[in-house]
TIRO-2110 file (N, C-alpha, C; in Angstrom, 1 decimal):
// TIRO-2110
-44.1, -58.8, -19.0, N, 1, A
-44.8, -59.7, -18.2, CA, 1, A
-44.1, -60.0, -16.9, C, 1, A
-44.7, -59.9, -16.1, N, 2, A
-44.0, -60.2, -14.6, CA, 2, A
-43.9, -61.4, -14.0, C, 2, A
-42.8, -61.8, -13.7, N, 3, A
-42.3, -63.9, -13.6, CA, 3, A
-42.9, -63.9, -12.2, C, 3, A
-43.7, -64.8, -11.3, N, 4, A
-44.1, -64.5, -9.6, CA, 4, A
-43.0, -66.1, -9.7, C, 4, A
-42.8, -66.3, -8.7, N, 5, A
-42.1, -67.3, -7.9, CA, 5, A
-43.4, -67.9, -7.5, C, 5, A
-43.5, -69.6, -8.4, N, 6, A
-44.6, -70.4, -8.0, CA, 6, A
-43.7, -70.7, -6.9, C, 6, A
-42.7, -71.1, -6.2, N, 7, A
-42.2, -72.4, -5.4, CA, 7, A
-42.0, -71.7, -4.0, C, 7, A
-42.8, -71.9, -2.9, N, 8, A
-42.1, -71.2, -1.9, CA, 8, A
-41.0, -71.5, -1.3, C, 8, A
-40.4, -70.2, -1.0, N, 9, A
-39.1, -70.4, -0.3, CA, 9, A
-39.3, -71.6, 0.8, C, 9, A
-38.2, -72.3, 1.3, N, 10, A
-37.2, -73.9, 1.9, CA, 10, A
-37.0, -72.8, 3.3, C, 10, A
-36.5, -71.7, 2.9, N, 11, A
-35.3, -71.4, 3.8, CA, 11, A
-36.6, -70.5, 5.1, C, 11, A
-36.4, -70.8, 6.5, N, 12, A
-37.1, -69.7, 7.3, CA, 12, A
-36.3, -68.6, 7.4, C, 12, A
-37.7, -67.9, 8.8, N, 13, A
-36.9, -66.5, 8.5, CA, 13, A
-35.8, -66.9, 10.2, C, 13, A
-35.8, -67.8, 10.7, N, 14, A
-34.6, -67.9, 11.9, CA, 14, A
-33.6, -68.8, 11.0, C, 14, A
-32.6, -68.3, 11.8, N, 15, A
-31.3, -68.8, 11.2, CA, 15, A
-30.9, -70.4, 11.5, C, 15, A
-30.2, -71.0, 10.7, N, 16, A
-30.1, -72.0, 10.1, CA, 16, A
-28.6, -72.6, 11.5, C, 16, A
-28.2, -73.4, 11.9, N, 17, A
-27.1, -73.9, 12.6, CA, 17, A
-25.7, -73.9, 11.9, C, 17, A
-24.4, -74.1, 12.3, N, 18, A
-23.2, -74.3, 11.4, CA, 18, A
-23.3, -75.6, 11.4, C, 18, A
-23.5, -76.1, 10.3, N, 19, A
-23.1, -77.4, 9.9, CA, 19, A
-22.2, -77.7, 9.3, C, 19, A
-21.2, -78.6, 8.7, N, 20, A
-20.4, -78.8, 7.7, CA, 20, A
-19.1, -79.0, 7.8, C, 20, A
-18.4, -79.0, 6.4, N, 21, A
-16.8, -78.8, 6.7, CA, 21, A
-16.5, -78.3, 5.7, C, 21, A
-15.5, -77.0, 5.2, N, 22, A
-14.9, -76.4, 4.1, CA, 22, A
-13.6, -76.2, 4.2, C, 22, A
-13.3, -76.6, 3.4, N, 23, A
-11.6, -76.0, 3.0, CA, 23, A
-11.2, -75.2, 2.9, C, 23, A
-10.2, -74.1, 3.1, N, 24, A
-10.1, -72.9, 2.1, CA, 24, A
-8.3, -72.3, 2.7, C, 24, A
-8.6, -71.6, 1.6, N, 25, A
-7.1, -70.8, 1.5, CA, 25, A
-7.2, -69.1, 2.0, C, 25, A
-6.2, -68.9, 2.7, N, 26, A
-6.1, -67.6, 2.9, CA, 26, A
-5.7, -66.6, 2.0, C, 26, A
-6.3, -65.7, 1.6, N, 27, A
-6.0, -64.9, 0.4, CA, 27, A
-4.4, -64.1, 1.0, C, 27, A
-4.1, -63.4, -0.1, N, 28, A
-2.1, -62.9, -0.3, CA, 28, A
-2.5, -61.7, 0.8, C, 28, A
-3.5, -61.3, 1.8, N, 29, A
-3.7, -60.3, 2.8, CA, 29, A
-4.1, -61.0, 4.0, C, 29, A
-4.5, -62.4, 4.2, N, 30, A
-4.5, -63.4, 4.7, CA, 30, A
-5.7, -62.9, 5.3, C, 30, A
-6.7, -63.1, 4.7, N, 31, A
-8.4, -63.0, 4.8, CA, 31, A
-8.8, -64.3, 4.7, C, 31, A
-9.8, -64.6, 5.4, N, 32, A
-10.6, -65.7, 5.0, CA, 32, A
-12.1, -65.6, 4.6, C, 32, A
-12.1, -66.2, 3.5, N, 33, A
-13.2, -66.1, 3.2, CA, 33, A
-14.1, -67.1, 3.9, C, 33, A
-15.2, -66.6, 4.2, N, 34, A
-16.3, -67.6, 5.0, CA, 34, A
-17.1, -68.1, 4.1, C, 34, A
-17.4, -69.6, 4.3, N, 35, A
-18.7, -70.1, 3.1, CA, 35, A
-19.5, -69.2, 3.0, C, 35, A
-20.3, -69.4, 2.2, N, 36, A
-21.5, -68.5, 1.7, CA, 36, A
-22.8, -69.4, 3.3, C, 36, A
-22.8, -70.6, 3.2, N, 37, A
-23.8, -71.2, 4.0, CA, 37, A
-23.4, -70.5, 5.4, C, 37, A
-22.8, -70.3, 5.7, N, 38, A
-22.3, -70.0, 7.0, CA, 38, A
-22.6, -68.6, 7.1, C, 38, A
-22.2, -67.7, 6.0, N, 39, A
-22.4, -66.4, 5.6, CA, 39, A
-23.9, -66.0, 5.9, C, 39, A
-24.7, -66.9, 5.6, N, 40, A
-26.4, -66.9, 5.0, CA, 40, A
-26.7, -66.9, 7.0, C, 40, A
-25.8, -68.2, 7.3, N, 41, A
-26.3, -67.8, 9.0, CA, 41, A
-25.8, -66.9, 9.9, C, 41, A
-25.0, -66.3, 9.8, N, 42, A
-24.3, -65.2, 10.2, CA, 42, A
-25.2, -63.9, 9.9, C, 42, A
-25.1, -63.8, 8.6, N, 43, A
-26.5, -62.7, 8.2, CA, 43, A
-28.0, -63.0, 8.9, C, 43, A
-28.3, -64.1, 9.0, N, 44, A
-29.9, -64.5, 9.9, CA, 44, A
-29.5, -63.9, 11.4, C, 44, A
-28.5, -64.0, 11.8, N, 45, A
-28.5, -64.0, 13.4, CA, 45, A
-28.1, -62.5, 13.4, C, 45, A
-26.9, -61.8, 12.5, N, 46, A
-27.0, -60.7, 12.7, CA, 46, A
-27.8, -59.8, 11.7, C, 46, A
-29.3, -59.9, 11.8, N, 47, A
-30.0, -59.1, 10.8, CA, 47, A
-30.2, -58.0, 11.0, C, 47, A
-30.0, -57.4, 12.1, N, 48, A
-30.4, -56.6, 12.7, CA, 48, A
-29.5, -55.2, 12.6, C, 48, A
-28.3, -55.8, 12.5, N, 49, A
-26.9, -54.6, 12.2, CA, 49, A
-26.7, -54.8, 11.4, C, 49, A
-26.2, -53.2, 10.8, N, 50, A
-25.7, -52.7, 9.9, CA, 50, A
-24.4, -53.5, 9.5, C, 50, A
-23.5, -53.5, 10.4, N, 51, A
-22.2, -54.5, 9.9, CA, 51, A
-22.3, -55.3, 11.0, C, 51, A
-21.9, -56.4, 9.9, N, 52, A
-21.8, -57.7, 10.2, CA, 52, A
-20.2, -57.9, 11.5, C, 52, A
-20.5, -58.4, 12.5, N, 53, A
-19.5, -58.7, 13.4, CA, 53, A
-19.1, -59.9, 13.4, C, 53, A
-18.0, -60.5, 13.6, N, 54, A
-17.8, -61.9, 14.8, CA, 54, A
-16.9, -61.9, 15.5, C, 54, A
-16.9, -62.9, 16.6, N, 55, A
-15.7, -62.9, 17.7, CA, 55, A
-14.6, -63.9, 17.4, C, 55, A
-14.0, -63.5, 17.3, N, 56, A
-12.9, -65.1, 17.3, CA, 56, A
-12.1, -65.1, 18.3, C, 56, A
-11.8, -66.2, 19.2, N, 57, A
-11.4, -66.7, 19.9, CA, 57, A
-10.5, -68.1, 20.4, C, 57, A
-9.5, -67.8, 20.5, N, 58, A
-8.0, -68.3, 20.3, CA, 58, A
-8.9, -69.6, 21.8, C, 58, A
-9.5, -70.9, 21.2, N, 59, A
-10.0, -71.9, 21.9, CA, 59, A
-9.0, -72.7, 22.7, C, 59, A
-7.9, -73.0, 21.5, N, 60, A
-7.1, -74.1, 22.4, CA, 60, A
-5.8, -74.0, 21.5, C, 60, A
-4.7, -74.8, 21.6, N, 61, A
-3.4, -74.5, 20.9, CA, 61, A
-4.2, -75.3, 19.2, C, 61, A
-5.4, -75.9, 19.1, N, 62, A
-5.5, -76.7, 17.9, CA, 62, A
-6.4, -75.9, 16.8, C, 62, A
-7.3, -75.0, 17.4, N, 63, A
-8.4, -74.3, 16.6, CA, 63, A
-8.9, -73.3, 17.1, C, 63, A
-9.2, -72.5, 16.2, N, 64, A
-9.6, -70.9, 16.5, CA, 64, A
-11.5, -71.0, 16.7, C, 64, A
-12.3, -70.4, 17.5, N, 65, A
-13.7, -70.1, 17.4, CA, 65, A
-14.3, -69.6, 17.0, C, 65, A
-15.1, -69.3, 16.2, N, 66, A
-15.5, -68.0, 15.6, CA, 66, A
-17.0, -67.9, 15.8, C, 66, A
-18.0, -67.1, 16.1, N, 67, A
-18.8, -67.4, 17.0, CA, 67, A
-20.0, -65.5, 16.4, C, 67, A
-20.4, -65.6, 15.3, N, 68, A
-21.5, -64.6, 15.8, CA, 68, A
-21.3, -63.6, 16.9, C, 68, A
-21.4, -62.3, 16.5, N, 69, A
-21.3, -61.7, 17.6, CA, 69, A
-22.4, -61.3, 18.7, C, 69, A
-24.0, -62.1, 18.1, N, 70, A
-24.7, -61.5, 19.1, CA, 70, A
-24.9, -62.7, 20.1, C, 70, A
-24.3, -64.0, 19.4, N, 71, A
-23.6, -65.2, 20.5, CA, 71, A
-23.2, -64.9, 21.4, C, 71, A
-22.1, -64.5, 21.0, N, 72, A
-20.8, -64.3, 21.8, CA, 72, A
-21.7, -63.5, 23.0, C, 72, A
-21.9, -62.1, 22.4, N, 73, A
-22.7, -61.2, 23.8, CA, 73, A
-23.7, -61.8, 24.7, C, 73, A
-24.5, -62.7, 24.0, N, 74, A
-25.7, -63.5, 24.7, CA, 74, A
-25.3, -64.5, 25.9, C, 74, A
-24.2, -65.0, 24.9, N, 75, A
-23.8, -66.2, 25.5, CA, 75, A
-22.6, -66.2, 26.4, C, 75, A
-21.3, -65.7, 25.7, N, 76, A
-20.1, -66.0, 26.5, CA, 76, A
-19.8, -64.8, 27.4, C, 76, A
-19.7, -63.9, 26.6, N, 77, A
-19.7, -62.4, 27.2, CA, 77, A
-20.9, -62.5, 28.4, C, 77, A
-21.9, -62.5, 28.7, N, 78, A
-22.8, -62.6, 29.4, CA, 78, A
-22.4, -63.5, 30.8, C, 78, A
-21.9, -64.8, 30.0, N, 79, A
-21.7, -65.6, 31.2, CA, 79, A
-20.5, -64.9, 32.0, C, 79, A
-19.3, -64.2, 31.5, N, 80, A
-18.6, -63.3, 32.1, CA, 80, A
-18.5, -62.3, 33.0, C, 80, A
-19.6, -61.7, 32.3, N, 81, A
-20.3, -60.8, 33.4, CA, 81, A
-20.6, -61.3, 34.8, C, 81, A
-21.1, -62.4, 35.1, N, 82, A
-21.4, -62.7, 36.1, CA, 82, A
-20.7, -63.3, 37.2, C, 82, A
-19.4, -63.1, 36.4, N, 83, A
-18.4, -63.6, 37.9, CA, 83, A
-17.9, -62.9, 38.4, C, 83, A
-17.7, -62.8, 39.9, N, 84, A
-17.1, -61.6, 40.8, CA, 84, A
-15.9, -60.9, 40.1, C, 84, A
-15.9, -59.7, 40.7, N, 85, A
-14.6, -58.8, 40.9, CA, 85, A
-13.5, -59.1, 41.1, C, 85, A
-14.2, -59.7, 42.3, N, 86, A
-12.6, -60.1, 43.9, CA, 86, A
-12.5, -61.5, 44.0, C, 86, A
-12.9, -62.3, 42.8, N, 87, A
-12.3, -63.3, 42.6, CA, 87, A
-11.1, -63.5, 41.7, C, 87, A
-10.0, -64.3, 42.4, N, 88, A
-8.9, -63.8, 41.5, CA, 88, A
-8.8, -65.4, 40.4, C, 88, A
-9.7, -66.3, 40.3, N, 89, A
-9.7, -67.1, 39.6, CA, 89, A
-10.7, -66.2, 38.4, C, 89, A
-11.4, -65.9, 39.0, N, 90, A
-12.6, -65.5, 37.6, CA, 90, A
-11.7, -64.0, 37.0, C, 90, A
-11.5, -63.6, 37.7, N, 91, A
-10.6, -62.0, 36.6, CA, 91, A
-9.6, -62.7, 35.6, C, 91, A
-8.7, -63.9, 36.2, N, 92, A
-7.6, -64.3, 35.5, CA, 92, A
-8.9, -65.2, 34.4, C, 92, A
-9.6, -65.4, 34.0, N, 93, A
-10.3, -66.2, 33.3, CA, 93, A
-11.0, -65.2, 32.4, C, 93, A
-11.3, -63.8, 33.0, N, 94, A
-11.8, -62.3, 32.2, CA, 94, A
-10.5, -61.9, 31.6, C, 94, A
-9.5, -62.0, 32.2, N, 95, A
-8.3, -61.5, 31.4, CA, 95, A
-8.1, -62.5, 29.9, C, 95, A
-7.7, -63.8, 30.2, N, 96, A
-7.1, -64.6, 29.3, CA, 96, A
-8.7, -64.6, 28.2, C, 96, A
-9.9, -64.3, 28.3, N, 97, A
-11.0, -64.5, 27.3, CA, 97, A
-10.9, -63.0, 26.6, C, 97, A
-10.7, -62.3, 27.5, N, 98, A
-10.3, -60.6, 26.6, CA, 98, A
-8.9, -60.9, 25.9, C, 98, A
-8.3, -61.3, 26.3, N, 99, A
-6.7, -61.6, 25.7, CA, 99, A
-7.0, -62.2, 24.3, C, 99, A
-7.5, -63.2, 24.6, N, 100, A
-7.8, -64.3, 23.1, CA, 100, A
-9.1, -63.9, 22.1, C, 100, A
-9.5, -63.3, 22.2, N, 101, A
-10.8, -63.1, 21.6, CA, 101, A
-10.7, -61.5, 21.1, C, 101, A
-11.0, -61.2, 19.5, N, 102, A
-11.2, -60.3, 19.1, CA, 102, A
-12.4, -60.1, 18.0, C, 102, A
-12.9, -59.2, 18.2, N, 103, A
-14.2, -58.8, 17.4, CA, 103, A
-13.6, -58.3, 16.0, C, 103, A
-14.1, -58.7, 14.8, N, 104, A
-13.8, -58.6, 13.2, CA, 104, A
-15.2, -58.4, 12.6, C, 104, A
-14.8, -57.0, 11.9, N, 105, A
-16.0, -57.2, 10.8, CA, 105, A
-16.4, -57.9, 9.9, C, 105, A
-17.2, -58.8, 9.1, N, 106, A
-17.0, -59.2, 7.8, CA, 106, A
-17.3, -58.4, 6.7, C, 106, A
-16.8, -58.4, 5.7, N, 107, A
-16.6, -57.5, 4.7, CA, 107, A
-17.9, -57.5, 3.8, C, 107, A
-18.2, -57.3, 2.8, N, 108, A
-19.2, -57.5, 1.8, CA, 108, A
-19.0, -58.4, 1.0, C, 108, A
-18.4, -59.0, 0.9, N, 109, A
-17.6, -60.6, 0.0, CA, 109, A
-17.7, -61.7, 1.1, C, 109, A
-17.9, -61.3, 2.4, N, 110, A
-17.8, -62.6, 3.2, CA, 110, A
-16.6, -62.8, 3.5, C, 110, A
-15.4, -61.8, 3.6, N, 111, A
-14.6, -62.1, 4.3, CA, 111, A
-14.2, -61.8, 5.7, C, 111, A
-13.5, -62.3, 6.4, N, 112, A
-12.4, -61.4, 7.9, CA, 112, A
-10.9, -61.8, 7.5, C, 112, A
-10.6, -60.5, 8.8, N, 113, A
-9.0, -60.6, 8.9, CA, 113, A
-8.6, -60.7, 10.3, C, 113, A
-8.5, -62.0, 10.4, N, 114, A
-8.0, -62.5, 11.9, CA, 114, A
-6.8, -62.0, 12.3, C, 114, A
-6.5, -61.3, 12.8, N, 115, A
-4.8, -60.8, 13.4, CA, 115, A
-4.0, -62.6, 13.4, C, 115, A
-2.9, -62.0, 13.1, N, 116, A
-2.0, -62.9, 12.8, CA, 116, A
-1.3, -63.6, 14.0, C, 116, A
-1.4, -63.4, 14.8, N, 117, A
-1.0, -63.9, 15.9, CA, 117, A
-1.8, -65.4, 16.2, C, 117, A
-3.1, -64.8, 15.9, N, 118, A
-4.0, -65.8, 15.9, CA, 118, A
-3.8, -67.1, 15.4, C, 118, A
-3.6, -67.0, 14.1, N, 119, A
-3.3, -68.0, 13.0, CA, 119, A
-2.0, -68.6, 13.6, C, 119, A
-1.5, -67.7, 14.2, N, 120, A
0.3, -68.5, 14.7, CA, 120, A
0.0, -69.6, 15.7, C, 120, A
-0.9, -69.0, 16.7, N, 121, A
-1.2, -69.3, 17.8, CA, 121, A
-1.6, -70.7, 17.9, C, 121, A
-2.6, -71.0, 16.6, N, 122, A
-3.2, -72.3, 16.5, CA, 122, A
-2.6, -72.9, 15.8, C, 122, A
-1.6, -72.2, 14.4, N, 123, A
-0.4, -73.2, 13.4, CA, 123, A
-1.2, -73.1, 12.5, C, 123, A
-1.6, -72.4, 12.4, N, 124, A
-2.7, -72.3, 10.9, CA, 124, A
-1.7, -71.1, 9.9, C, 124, A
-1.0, -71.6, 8.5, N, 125, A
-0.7, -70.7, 7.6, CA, 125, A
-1.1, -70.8, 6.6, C, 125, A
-1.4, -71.5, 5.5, N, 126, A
-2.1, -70.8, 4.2, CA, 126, A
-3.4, -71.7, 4.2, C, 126, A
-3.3, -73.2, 4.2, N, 127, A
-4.8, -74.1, 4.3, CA, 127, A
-5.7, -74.1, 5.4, C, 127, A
-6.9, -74.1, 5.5, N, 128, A
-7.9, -73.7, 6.5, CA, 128, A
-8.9, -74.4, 6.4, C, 128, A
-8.8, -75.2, 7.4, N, 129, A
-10.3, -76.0, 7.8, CA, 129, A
-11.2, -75.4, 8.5, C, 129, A
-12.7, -75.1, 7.9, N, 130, A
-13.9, -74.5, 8.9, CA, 130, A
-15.2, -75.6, 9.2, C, 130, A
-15.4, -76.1, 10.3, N, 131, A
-16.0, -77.1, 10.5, CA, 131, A
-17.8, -76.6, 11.2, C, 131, A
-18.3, -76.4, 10.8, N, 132, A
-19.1, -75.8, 11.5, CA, 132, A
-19.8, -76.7, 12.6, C, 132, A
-20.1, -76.1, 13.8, N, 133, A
-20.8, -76.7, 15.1, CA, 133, A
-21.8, -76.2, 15.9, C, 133, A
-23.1, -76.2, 15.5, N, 134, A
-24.1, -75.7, 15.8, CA, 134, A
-23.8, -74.2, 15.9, C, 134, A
-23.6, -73.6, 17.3, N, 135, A
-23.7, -72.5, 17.4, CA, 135, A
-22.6, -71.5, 16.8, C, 135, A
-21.7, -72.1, 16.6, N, 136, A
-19.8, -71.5, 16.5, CA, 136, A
-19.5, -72.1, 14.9, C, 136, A
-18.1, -71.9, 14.6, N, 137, A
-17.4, -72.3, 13.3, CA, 137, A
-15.9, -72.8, 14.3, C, 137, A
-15.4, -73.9, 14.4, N, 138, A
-14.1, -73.8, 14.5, CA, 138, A
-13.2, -73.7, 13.1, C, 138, A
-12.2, -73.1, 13.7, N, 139, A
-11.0, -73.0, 12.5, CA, 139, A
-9.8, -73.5, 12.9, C, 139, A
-9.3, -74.4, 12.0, N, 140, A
-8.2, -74.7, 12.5, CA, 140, A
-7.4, -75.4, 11.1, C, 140, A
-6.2, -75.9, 11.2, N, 141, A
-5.2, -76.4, 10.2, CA, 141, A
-5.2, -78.0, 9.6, C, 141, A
-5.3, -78.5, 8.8, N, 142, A
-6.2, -79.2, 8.1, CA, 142, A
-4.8, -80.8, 8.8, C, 142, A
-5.4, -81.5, 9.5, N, 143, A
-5.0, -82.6, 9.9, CA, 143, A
-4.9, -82.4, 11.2, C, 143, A
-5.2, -81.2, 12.2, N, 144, A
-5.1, -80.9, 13.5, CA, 144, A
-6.3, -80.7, 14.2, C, 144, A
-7.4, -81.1, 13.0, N, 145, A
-9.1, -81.2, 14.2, CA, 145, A
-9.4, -82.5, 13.3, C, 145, A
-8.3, -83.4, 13.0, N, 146, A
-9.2, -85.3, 13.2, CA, 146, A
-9.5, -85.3, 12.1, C, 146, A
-9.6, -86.7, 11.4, N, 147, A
-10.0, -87.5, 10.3, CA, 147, A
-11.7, -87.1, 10.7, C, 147, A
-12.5, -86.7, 10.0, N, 148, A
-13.7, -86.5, 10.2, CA, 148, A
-14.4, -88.3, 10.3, C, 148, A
-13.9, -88.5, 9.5, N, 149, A
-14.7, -90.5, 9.1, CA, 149, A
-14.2, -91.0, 11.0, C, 149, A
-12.6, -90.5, 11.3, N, 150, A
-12.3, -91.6, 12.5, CA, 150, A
-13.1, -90.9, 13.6, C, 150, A
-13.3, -90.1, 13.5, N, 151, A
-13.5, -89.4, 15.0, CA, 151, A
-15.4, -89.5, 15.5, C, 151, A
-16.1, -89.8, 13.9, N, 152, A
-17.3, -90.9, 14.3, CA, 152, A
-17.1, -92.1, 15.6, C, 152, A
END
């Protein structure tokens, strides 16, 4: 006998915002696993490729970016493009965003492997906060992006 699904699916077919906050630990290869919720919007936005991308991006000395990669292209990368050659403020601002930012696959488990420099960069070594923020995920080291209650 064949079961049909009385209840229709909650979820649309456009992708859902980063919301939230998770904890997590770096595995003994220092991967991180990404929530599953975050995973589910990552997959909405990149439905279209075969593998799954993201950019991460060394934001500030306190937290790392992590950003969808067809974000990143639409959005940041794009805005990039459009600043002169022969400006020597916008090259130095193409340099340091090529410098900080690397593209990572996510695996079939929902994980990446951020180069390690990265992690250094922001002070992040085994605990990991992922806070999600509409478009992006920051990452960062668990007491160095704010008491969530004080920062209301």
């Amino acid at each position: 006998m064949e079961r049909k699904n009385k209840t229709p699916s909650k979820r649309k077919n456009t992708s859902e915002d980063f919301v939230g906050e998770y904890s997590c630990t770096l595995d003994d290869n220092n991967r991180l696993i990404i929530p599953s919720k975050f995973r589910r919007t990552i997959n909405d936005t990149e439905k279209d490729m075969d593998e799954k991308l993201v950019a991460v991006h060394i934001y500030s000395k306190d937290f790392l970016t992590l950003y969808p990669i067809s974000t990143w292209k639409s959005e940041i990368a794009a805005r990039m493009r459009t600043l002169s050659h022969e400006d020597h403020d916008a090259l130095l601002s193409r340099r340091n965003l090529g410098r900080r930012t690397a593209h990572i696959p996510v695996d079939k488990q929902g994980r990446i492997s951020i180069p390690l420099n990265f992690y250094k960069a922001v002070g992040i070594e085994k605990n990991v906060i992922l806070i999600g923020s509409i478009d992006m995920i920051q990452i960062g080291s668990p007491g160095k992006l704010g008491d969530p209650l004080i920062d209301l």
